[in-house]
N, C-alpha and C positions, 0 to 999 in steps of 0.2 A: 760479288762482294767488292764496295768500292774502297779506294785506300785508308780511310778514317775504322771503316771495320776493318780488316786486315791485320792496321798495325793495332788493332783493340782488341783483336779477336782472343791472343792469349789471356787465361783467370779470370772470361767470361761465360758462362753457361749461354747453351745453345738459346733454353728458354728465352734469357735477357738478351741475346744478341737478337734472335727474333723480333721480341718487343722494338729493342732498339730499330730496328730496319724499320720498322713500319710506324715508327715514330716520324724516321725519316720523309717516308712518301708522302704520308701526314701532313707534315707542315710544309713541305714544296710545294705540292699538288692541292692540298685544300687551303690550306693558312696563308698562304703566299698570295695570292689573290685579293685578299681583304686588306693588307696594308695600305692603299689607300683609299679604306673605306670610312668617311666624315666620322662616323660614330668613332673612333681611334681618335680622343682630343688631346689635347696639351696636360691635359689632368691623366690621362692614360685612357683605356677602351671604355667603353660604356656599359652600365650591367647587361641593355641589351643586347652590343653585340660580345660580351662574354657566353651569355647564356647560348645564343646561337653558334659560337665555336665550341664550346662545352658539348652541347648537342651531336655535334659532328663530331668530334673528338669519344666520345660515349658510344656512337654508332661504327665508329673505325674500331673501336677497342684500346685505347691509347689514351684513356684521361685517366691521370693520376699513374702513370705506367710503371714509376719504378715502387708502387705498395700492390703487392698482388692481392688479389678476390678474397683469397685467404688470412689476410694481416701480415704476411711476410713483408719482409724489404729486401728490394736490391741489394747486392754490395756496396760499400761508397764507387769501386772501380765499375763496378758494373751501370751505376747512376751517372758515373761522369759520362760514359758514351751515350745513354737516353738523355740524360741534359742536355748533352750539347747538341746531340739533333735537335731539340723540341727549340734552342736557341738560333737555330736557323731563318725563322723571322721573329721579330720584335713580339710579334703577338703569338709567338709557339707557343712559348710555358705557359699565357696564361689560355691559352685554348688544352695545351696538354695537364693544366694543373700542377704545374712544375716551380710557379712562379714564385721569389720571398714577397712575401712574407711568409704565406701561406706553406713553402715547401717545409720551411725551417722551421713553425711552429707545428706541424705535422709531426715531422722529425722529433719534437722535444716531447712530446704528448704520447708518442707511440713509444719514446723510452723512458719515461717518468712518468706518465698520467697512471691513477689507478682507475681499474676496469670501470668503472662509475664516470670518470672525466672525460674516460676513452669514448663512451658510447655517448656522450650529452657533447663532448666538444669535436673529437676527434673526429668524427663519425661522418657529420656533414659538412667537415672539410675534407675527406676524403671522398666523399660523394661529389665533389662537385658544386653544391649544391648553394655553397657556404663560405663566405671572403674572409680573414682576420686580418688583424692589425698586432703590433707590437708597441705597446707603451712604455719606451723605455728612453732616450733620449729626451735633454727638457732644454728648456728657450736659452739663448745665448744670453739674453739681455737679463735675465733669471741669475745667470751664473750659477747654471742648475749644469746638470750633468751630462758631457757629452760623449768625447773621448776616453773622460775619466769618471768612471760611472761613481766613484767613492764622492762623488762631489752630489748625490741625488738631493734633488730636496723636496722632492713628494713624502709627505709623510702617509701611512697609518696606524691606528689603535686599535686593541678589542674593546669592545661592544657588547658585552649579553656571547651571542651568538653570531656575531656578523663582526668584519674588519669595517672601519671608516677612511676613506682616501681620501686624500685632500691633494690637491698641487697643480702644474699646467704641463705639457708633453708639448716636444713639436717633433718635425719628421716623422709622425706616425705613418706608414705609411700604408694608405688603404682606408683609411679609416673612415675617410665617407663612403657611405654604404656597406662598412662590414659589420658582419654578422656574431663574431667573437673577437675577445680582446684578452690579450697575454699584458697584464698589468705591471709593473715595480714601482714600489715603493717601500719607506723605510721605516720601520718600528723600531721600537729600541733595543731589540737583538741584532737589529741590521738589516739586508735588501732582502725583500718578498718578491712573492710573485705569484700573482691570484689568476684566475680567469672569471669571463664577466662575459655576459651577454647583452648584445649590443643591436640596436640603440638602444640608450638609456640618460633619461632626463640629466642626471647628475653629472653625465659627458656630455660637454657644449662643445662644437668645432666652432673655433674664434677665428681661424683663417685659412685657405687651400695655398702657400702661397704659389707661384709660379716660379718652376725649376727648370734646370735646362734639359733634364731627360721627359719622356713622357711617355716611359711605355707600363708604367705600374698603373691600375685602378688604385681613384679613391685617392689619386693624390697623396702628397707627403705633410699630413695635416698638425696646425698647431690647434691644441685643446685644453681646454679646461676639464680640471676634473672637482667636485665643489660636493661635499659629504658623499661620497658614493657610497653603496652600503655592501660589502660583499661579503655572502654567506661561507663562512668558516670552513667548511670543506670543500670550497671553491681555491683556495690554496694551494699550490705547488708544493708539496711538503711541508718545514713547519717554520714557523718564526726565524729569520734569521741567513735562509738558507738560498734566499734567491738567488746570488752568484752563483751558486753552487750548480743550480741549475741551468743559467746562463751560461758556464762553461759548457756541459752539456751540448748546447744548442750553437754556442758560437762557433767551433772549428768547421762542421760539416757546414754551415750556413755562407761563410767565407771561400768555402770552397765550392759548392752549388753556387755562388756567384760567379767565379771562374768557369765554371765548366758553362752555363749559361752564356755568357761573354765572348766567349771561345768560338762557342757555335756559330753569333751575331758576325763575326769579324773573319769567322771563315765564306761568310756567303756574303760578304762584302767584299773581302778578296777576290772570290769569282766575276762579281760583277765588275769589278778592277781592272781585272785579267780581259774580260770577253769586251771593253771596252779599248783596253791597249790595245791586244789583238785587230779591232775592226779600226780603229782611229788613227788616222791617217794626217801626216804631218811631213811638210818639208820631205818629201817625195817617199815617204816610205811609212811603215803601221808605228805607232807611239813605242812597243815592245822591242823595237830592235833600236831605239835609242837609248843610249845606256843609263842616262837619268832616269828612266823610267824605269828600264828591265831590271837597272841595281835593285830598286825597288819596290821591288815584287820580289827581288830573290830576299830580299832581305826578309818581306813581309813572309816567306814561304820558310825562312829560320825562325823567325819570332813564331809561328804558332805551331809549329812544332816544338821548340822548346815550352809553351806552356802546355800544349799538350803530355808532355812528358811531364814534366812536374806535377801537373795537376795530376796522371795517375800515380807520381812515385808519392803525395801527400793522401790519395784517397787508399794506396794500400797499407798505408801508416794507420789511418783511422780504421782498416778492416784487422788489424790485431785486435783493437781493442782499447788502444791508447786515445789521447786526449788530443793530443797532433795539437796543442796549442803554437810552438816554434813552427812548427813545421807550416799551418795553415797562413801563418804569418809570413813565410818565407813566399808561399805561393800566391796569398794575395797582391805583394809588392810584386813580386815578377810576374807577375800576368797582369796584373791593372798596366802595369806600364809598360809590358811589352805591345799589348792589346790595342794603345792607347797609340804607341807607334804606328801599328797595322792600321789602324781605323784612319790615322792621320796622312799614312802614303796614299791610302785611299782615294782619300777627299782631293788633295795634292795631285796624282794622277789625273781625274777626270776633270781637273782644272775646272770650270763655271758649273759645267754639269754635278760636279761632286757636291755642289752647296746647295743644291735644289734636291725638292720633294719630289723629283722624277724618280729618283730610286731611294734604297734605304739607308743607304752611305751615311748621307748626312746626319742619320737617327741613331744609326750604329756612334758613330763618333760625338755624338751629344753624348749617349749613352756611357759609352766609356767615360770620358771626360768625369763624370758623375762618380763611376765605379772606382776611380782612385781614392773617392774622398768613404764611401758609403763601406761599411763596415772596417771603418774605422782608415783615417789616413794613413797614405806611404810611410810619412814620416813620424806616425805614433808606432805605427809596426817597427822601424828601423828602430827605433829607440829601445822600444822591448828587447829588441834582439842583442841590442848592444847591451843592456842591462845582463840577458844571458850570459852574453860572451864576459864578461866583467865577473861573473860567479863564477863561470868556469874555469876562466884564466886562458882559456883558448878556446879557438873557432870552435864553430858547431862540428 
């Protein structure tokens, strides 16, 4: 058992800890190999070589690992240590099916879909078999809704039997080539939230653009959406209640980005490390000059500190509660501790660290990315001080 199980091993089932381990070997041994394989573009992997890691992944036993055979789920604690193995290369989650969009609309579907949405939407994204998207963010230049989702201006209406959508999305992310789509928009009771099968005439992608991370399929796409027509029990519950369900879906999603991240920056430290170690400067290995070994000790507190948060938020979420502060609190402290880690990194391996010789450089795009995406540092701090402002004192 190596040290990440060990200190994980407490309030997890053997079952899960198993999974976990052979998550692990998983992506070392099989997934690790393929990062620099051409089909992994700037858009993120390619459907073919997803299908191909999917494949292998299905033949090890490990896709889709934290939703068992049965429709069970992991615990959140028990998900954060499969996470963050499968985040050990760039292309884990989406070879272990780990990956957002997908995990977190998973997640929302398997706790609010009825049996009917579960088998038609949930079904073949669980399988594998099957990509989504999330249409919920819209274009800046719109002054449509980013941050602050009260600002939506996708509309829709009923119809007979069918909702009408109308509006543009960007940052969808996935959304070329996926297969379902978690919609919002806004009726006059206030934010919906339909699902849709996809492609569909009525969704025009207007552009992919190019972002600095590239490990998501499908790109982070701006769309049109232009009369879409979607059938009434295609609905997340009823008129009015879409937030409702997006809290739902946001805490665990915020934090499955953490634990993901985690993983990516722990096996960038290794390659950090086994590069100090061998690299040799001014008569001696790079690790015994202390700008350097600071630096690693430091990066060796930063990811244990989010490691520990990130479980002391996922046991919060396994009472039952909504861990909204709470997810907040861990996204700011792990995007930016994460962001340090990824940054000694790069800094360490000096010329080496900014080349596609290893994964450094992709880890530290990556992050960079992760401060901003579900939702900025600095919207999180705000909320938080909003709290503290109601409370009258600290958390």
């Amino acid at each position: 058992m190596d040290q990440i199980h060990a200190a994980a091993a407490p309030g997890i089932s053997p079952r899960a800890l198993d999974i976990a381990t052979r998550v692990e070997k998983f992506v070392r041994e099989v997934v690790a190999p393929y990062e620099k394989d051409p089909r992994a573009t700037s858009h993120g992997p390619t459907d073919e070589l997803i299908h191909e890691l999917r494949a292998k992944a299905r033949a090890a036993g490990v896709l889709t690992p934290h939703i068992y055979p049965d429709g069970g789920h992991m615990t959140h604690l028990e998900t954060a240590l499969t996470l963050r193995h499968s985040g050990l290369s760039p292309l884990g989650p989406i070879a272990c099916n780990t990956m957002a969009p997908d995990e977190g609309n998973m997640f929302l579907l398997g706790a609010v879909g009825s049996k009917d949405l579960k088998e038609r939407f949930l079904k073949p994204l669980v399988s594998g078999e099957a990509r989504s998207t999330f249409f919920m963010t819209e274009p800046a230049e719109d002054n449509g809704a980013g941050s602050d989702p009260s600002m939506m201006l996708t509309t829709c209406h009923l119809d007979g039997n069918h909702w009408v959508v109308n509006g543009r999305k960007s940052f969808a992310t996935g959304a070329q080539g996926a297969k379902i789509g978690i919609v919002m928009a806004k009726s006059s009771d206030g934010a919906c939230m339909f699902l849709v099968n996809l492609p569909d005439p009525a969704i025009t992608i207007e552009r992919v653009p190019d972002t600095i991370d590239s490990s998501m399929p499908g790109g982070h796409c701006v769309v049109k959406i232009e009369n879409l027509r979607i059938p009434a029990d295609q609905m997340l519950g009823n008129s009015g209640e879409g937030f409702k369900y997006a809290q739902v879906r946001l805490s665990p999603a915020r934090l499955t980005h953490c634990m993901r991240w985690l993983g990516s920056c722990i096996r960038a430290n290794e390659i950090a490390v086994d590069y100090a170690i061998k690299r040799q400067a001014f008569g001696k290995a790079l690790i015994d000059h202390e700008g350097v070994g600071f630096q690693l000790a430091d990066n060796m507190i930063d990811l244990k500190q989010c490691e520990l948060i990130i479980d002391w938020c996922a046991r919060i979420l396994d009472t039952g509660a909504l861990g909204t502060v709470e997810s907040s609190m861990a996204k700011v402290a792990v995007s930016e501790a994460l962001f340090r880690v990824a940054d000694r990194c790069v800094q360490i391996m000096g010329g080496t660290g900014v080349t596609t010789d290893t994964i450094v450089q992709q880890v530290f795009r990556e992050v960079r990315a992760f401060r901003i995406y579900d939702g900025p540092t600095e919207v999180h701090k705000w909320s938080l001080a909003k709290k503290i402002k109601r409370l009258g004192r600290p958390y």
